[in-house]
C-alpha positions as CSV (number, residue, x, y, z in Angstrom):
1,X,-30.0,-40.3,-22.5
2,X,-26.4,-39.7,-22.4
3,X,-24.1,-37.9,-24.0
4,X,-20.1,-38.8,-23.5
5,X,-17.7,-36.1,-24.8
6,X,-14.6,-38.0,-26.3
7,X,-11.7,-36.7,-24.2
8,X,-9.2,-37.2,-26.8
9,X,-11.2,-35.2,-29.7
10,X,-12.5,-32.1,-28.8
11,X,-16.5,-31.6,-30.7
12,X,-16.8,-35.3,-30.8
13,X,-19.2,-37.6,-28.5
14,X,-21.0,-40.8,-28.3
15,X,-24.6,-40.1,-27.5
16,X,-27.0,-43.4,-25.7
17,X,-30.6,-43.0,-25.9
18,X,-32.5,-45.7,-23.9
19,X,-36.4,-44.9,-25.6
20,X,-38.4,-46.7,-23.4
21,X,-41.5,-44.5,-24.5
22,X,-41.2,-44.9,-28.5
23,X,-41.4,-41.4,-29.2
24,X,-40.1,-40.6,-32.7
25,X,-37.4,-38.3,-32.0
26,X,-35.5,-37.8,-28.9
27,X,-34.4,-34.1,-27.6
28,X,-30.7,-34.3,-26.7
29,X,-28.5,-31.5,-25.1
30,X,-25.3,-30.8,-26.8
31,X,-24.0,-28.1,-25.0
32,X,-21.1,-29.6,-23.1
33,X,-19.2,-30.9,-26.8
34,X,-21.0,-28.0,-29.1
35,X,-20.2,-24.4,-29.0
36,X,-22.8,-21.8,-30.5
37,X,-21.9,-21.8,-34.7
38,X,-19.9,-24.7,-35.2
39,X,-21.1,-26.7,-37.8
40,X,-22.1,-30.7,-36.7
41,X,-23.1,-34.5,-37.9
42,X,-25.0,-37.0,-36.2
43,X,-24.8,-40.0,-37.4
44,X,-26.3,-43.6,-36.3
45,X,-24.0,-46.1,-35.1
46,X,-25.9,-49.2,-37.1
47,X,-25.1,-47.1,-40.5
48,X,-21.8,-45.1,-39.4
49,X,-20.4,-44.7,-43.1
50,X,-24.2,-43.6,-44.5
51,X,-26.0,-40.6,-44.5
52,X,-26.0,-38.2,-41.1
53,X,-29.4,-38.5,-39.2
54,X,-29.1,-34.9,-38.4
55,X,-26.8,-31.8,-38.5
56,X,-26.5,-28.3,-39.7
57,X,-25.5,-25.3,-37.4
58,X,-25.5,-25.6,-33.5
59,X,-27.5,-22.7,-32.5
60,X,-27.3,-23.5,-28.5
61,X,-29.1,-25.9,-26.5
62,X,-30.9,-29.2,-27.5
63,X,-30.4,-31.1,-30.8
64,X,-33.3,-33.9,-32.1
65,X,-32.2,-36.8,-33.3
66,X,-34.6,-39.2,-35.7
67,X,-35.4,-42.8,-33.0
68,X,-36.3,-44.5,-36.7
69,X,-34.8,-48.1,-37.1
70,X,-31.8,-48.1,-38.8
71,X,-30.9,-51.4,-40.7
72,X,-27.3,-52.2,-39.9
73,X,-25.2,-53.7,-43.1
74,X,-24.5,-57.7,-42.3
75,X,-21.7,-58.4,-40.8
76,X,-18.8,-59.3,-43.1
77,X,-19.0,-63.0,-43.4
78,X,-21.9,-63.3,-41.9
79,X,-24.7,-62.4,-44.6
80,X,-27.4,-64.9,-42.9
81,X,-27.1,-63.7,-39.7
82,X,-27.9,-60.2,-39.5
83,X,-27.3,-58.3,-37.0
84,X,-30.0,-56.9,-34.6
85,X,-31.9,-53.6,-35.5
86,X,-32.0,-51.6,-31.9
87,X,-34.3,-48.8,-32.9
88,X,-36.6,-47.4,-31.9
89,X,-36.2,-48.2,-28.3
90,X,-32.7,-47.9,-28.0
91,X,-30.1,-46.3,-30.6
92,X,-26.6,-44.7,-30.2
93,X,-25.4,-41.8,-32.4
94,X,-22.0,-40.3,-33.1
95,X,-21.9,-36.6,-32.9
96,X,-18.7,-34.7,-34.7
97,X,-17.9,-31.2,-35.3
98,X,-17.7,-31.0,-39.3
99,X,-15.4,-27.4,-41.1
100,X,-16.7,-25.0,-42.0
């Protein structure tokens, strides 16, 4: 796992999970781009504009994020040729601080 705080947007980071195990939900800590109370989104990179995988209210420590497969939409142009679905053995997430 990693977790890569964007330097340019504080509360915003790209998260890598490499699940070479197939669990069903990995266990990632947040603590270096979350502080205690501020509100977040997860959201998975093959479905950025859907619904957030996770979020709520960072009460400290580690966050778990679904490792489901995630259908990407088709790539514009390019409705025969799908693109891959990564999950479960390897997805990337986008975390961001939401207001309040």
């Amino acid at each position: 796992m990693f977790v890569r705080p964007n330097g340019y947007e504080p509360g915003r980071a790209n998260i890598v999970v490499y699940n070479w195990g197939g669990l069903a939900t990995a266990v990632v800590d947040v603590s270096k781009v979350l502080h205690v109370g501020e509100r977040y989104a997860v959201r998975n990179v093959q479905d950025l504009f859907g619904a957030p995988v996770a979020g709520g209210t960072y009460d400290g420590g580690s966050i778990s994020l679904p490792m489901t497969a995630v259908p990407p939409p088709p790539p514009i142009g390019m409705a025969r040729s799908p693109a891959p679905v990564t999950g479960p053995l390897f997805n990337v997430f986008l975390l961001e601080r939401t207001p309040r």
